[in-house]
Jmol script that loads the backbone (N, CA, C; Angstrom):
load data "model"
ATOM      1  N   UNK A   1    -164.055  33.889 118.585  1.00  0.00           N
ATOM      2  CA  UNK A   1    -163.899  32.444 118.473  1.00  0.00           C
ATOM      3  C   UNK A   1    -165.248  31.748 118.421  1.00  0.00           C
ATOM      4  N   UNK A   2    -166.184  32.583 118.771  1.00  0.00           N
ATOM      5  CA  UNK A   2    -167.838  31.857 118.566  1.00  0.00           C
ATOM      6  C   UNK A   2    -167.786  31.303 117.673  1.00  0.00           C
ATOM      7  N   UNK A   3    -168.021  32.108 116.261  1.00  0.00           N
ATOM      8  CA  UNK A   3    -168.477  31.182 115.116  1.00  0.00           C
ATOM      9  C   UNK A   3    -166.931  30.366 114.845  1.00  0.00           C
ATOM     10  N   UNK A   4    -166.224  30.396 115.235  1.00  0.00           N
ATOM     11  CA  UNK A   4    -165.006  29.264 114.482  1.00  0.00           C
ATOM     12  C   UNK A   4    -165.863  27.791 115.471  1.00  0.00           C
ATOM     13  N   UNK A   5    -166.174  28.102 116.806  1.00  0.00           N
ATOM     14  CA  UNK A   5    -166.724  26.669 117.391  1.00  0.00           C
ATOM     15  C   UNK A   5    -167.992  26.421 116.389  1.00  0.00           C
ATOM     16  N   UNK A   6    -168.399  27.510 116.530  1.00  0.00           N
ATOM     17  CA  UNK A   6    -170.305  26.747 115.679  1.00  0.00           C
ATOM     18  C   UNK A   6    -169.758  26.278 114.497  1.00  0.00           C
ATOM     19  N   UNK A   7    -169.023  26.751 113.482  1.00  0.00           N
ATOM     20  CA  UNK A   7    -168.818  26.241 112.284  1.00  0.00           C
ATOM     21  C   UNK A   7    -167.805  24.704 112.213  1.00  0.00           C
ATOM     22  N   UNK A   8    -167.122  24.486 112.755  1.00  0.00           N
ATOM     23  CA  UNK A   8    -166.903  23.243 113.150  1.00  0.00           C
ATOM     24  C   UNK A   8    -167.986  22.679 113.951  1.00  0.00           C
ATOM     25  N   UNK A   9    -168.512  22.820 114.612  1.00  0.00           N
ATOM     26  CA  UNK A   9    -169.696  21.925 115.188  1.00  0.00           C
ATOM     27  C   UNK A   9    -170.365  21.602 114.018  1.00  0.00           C
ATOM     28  N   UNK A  10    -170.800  22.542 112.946  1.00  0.00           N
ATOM     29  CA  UNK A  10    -171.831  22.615 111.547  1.00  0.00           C
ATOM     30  C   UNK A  10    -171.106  21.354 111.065  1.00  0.00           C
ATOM     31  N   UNK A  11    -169.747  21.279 110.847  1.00  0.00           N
ATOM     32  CA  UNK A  11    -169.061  20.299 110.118  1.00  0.00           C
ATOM     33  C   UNK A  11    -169.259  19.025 110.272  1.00  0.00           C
ATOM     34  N   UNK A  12    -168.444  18.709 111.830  1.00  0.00           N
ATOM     35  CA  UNK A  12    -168.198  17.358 112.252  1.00  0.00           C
ATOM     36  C   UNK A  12    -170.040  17.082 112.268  1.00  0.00           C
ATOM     37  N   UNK A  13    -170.703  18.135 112.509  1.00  0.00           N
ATOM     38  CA  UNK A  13    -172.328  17.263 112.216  1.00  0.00           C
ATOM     39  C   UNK A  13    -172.651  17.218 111.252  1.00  0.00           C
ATOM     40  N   UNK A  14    -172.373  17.253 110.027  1.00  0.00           N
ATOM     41  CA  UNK A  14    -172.640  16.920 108.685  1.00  0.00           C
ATOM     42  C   UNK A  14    -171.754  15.887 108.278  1.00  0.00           C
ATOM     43  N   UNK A  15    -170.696  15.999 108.349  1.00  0.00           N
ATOM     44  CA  UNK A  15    -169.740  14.856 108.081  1.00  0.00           C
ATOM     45  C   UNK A  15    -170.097  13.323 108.349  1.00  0.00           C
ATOM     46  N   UNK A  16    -169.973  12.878 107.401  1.00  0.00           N
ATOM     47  CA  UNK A  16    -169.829  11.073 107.868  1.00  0.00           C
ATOM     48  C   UNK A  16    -169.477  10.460 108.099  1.00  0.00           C
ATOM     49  N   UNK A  17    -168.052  11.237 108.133  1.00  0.00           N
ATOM     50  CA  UNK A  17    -166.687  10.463 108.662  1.00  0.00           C
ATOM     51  C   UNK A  17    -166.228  11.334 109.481  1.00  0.00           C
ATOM     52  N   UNK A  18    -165.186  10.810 109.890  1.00  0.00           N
ATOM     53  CA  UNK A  18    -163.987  11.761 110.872  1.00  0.00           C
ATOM     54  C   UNK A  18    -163.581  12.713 110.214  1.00  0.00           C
ATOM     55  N   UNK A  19    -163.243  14.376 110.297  1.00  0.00           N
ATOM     56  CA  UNK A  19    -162.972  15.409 109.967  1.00  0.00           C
ATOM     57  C   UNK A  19    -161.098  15.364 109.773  1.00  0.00           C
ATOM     58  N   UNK A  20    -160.235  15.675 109.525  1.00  0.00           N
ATOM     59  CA  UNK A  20    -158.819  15.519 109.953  1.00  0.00           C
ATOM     60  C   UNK A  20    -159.128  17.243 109.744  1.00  0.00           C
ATOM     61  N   UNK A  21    -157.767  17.959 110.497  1.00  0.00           N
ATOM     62  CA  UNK A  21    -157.066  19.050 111.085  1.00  0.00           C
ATOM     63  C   UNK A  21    -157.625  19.511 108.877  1.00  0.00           C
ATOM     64  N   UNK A  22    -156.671  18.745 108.117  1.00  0.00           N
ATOM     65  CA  UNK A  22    -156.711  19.549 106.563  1.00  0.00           C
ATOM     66  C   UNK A  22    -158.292  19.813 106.334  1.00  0.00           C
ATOM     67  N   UNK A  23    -158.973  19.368 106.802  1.00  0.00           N
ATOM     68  CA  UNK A  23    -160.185  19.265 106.319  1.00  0.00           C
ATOM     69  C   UNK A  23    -160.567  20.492 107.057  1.00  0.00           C
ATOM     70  N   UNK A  24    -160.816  20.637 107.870  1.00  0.00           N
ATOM     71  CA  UNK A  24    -161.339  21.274 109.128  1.00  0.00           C
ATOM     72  C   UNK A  24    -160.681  23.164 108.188  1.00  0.00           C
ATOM     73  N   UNK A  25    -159.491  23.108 108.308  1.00  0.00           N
ATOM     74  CA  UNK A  25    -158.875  24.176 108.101  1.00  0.00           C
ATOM     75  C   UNK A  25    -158.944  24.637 106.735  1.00  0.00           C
ATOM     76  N   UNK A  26    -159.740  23.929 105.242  1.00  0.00           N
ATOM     77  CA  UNK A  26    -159.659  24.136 104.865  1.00  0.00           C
ATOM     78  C   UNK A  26    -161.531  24.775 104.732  1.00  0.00           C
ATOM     79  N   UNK A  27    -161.557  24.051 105.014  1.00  0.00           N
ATOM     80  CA  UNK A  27    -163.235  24.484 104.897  1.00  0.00           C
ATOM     81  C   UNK A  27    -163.227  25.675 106.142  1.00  0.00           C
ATOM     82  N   UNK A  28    -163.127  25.896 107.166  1.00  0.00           N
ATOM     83  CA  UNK A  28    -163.034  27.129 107.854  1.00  0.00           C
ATOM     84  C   UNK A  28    -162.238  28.384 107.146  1.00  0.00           C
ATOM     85  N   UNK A  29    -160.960  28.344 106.597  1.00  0.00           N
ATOM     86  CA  UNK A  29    -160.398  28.934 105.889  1.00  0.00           C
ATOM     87  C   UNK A  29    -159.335  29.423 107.285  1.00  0.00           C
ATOM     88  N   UNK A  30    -159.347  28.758 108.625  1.00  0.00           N
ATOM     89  CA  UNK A  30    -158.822  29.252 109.922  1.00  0.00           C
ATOM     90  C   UNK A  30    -157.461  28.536 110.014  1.00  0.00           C
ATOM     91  N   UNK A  31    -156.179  29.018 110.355  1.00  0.00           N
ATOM     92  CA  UNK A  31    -155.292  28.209 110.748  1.00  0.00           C
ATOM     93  C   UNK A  31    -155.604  27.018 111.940  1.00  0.00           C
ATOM     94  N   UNK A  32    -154.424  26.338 111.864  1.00  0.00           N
ATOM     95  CA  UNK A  32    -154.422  25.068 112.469  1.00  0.00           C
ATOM     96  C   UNK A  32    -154.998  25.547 113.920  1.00  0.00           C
ATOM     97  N   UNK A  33    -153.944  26.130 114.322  1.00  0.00           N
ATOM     98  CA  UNK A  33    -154.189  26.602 116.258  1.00  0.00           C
ATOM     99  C   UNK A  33    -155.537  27.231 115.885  1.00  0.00           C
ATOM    100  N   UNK A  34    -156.342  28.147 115.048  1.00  0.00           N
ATOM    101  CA  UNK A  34    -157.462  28.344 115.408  1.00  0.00           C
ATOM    102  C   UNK A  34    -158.537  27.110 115.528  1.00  0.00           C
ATOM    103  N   UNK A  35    -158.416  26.293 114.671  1.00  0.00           N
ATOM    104  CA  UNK A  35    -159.335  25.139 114.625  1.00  0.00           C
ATOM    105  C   UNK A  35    -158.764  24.356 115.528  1.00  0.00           C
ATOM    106  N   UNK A  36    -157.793  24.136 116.170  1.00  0.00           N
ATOM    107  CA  UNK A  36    -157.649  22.703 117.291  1.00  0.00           C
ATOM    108  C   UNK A  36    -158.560  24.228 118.702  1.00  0.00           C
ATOM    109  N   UNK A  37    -158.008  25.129 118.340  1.00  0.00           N
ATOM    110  CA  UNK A  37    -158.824  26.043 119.872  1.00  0.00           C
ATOM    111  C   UNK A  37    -160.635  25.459 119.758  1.00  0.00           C
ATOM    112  N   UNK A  38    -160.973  25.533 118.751  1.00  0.00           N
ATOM    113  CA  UNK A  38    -162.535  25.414 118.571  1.00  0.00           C
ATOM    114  C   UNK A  38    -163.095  24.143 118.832  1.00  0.00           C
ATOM    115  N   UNK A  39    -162.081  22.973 118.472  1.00  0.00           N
ATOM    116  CA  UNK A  39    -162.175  21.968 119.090  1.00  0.00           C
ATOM    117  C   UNK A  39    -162.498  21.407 120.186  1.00  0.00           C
ATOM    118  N   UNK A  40    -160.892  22.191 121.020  1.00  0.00           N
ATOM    119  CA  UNK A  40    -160.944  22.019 122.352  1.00  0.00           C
ATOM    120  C   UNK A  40    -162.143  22.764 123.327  1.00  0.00           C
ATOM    121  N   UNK A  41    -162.710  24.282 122.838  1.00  0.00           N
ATOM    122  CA  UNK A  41    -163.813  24.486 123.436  1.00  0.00           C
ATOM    123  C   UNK A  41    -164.731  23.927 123.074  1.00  0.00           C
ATOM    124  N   UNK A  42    -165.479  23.230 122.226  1.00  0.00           N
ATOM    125  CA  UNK A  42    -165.961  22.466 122.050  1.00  0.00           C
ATOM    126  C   UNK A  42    -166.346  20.820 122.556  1.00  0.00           C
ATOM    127  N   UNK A  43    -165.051  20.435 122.787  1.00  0.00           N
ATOM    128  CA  UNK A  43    -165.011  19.725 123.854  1.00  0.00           C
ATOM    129  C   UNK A  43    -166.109  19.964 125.073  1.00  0.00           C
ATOM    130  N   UNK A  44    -165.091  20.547 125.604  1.00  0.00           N
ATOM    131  CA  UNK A  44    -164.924  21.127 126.752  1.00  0.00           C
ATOM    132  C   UNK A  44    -166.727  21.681 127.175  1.00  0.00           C
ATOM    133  N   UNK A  45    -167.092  22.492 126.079  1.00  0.00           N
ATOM    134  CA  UNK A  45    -168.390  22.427 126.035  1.00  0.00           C
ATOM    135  C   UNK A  45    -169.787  21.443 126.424  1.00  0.00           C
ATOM    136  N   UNK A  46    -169.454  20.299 125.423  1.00  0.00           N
ATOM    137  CA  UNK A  46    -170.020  18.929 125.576  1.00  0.00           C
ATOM    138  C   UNK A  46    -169.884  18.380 127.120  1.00  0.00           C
ATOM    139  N   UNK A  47    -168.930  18.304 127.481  1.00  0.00           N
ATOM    140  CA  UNK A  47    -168.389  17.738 128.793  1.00  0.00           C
ATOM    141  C   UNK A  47    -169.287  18.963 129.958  1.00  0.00           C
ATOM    142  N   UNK A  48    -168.783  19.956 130.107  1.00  0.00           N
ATOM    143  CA  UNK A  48    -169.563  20.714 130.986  1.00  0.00           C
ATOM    144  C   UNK A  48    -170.924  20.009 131.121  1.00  0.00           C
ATOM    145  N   UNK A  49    -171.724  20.320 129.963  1.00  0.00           N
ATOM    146  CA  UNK A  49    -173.312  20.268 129.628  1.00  0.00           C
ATOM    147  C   UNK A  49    -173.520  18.876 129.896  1.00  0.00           C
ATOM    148  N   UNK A  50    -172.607  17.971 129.988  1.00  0.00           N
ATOM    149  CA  UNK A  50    -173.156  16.113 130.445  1.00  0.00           C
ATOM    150  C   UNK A  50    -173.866  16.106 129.534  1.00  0.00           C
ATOM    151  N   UNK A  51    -173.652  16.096 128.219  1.00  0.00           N
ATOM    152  CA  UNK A  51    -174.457  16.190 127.127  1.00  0.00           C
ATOM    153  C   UNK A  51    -174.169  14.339 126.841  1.00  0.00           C
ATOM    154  N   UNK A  52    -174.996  14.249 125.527  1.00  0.00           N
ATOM    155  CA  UNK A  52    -174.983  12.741 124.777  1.00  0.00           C
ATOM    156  C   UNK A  52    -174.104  12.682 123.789  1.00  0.00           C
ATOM    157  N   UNK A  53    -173.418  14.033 123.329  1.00  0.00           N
ATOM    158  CA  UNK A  53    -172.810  14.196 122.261  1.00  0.00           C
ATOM    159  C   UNK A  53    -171.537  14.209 123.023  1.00  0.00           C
ATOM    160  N   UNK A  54    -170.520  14.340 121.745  1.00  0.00           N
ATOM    161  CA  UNK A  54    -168.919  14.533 122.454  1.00  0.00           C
ATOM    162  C   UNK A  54    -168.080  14.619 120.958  1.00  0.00           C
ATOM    163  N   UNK A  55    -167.227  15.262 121.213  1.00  0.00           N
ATOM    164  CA  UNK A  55    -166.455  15.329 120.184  1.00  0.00           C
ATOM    165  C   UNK A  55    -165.192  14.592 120.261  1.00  0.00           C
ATOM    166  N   UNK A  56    -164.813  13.248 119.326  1.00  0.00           N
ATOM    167  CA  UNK A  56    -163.740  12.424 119.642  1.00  0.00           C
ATOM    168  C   UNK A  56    -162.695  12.559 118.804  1.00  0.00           C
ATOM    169  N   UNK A  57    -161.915  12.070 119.012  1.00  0.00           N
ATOM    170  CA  UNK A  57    -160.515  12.204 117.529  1.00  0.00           C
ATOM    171  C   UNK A  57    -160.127  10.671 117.428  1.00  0.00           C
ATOM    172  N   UNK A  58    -160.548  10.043 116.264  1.00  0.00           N
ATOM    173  CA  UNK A  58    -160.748   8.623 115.906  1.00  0.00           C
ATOM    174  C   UNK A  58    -160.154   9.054 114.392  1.00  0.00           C
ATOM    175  N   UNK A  59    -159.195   7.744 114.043  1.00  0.00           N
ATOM    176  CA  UNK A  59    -159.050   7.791 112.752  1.00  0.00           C
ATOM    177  C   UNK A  59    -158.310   8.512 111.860  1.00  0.00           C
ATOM    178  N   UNK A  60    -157.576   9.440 112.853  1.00  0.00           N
ATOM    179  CA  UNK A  60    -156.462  10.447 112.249  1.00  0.00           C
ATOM    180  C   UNK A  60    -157.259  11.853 111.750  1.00  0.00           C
ATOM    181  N   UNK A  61    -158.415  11.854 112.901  1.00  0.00           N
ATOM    182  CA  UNK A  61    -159.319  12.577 112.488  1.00  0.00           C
ATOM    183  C   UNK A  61    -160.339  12.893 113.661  1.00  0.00           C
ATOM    184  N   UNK A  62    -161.336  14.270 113.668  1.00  0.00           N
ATOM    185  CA  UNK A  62    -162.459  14.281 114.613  1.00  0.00           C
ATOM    186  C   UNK A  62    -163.992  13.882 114.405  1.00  0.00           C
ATOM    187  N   UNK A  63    -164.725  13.483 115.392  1.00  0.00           N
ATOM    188  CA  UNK A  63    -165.930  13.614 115.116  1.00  0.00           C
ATOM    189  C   UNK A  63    -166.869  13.480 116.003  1.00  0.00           C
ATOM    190  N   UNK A  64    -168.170  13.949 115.713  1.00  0.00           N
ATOM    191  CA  UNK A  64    -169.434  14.563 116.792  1.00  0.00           C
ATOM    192  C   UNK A  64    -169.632  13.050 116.693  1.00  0.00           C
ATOM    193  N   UNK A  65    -169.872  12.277 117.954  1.00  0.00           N
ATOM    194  CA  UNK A  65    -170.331  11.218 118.341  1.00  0.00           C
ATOM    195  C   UNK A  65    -171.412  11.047 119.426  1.00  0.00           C
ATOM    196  N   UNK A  66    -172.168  10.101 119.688  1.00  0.00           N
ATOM    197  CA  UNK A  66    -172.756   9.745 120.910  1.00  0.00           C
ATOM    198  C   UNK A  66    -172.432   8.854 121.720  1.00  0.00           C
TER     199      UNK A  66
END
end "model"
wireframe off; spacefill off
backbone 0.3
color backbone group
């Protein structure tokens, strides 16, 4: 599940907008439950670390925010 988190992290930080679930899954090439899992560790990640970043779901969609 490593690289399914880094490669969504790669995403929502390139992206300019909010990512949605089709997007995400299509560019990973990963089913749905794999990409909401990468998400959620991802999350979960950010939050541990009291980081500046965070990953939100805005817009019918995700994205790396501050």
């Amino acid at each position: 599940m490593r690289s399914a988190v880094g490669m969504v992290e790669c995403l929502l930080f390139v992206a300019g907008e909010p990512l949605t679930l089709k997007d995400l899954t299509k560019a990973t090439e990963w089913d749905a439950d794999a990409v909401l899992d990468a998400l959620s560790e991802l999350r979960a990640r950010y939050d541990a670390a009291e980081s500046g970043l965070q990953v939100v779901e805005i817009a019918g969609g995700w994205q790396l925010s501050t």
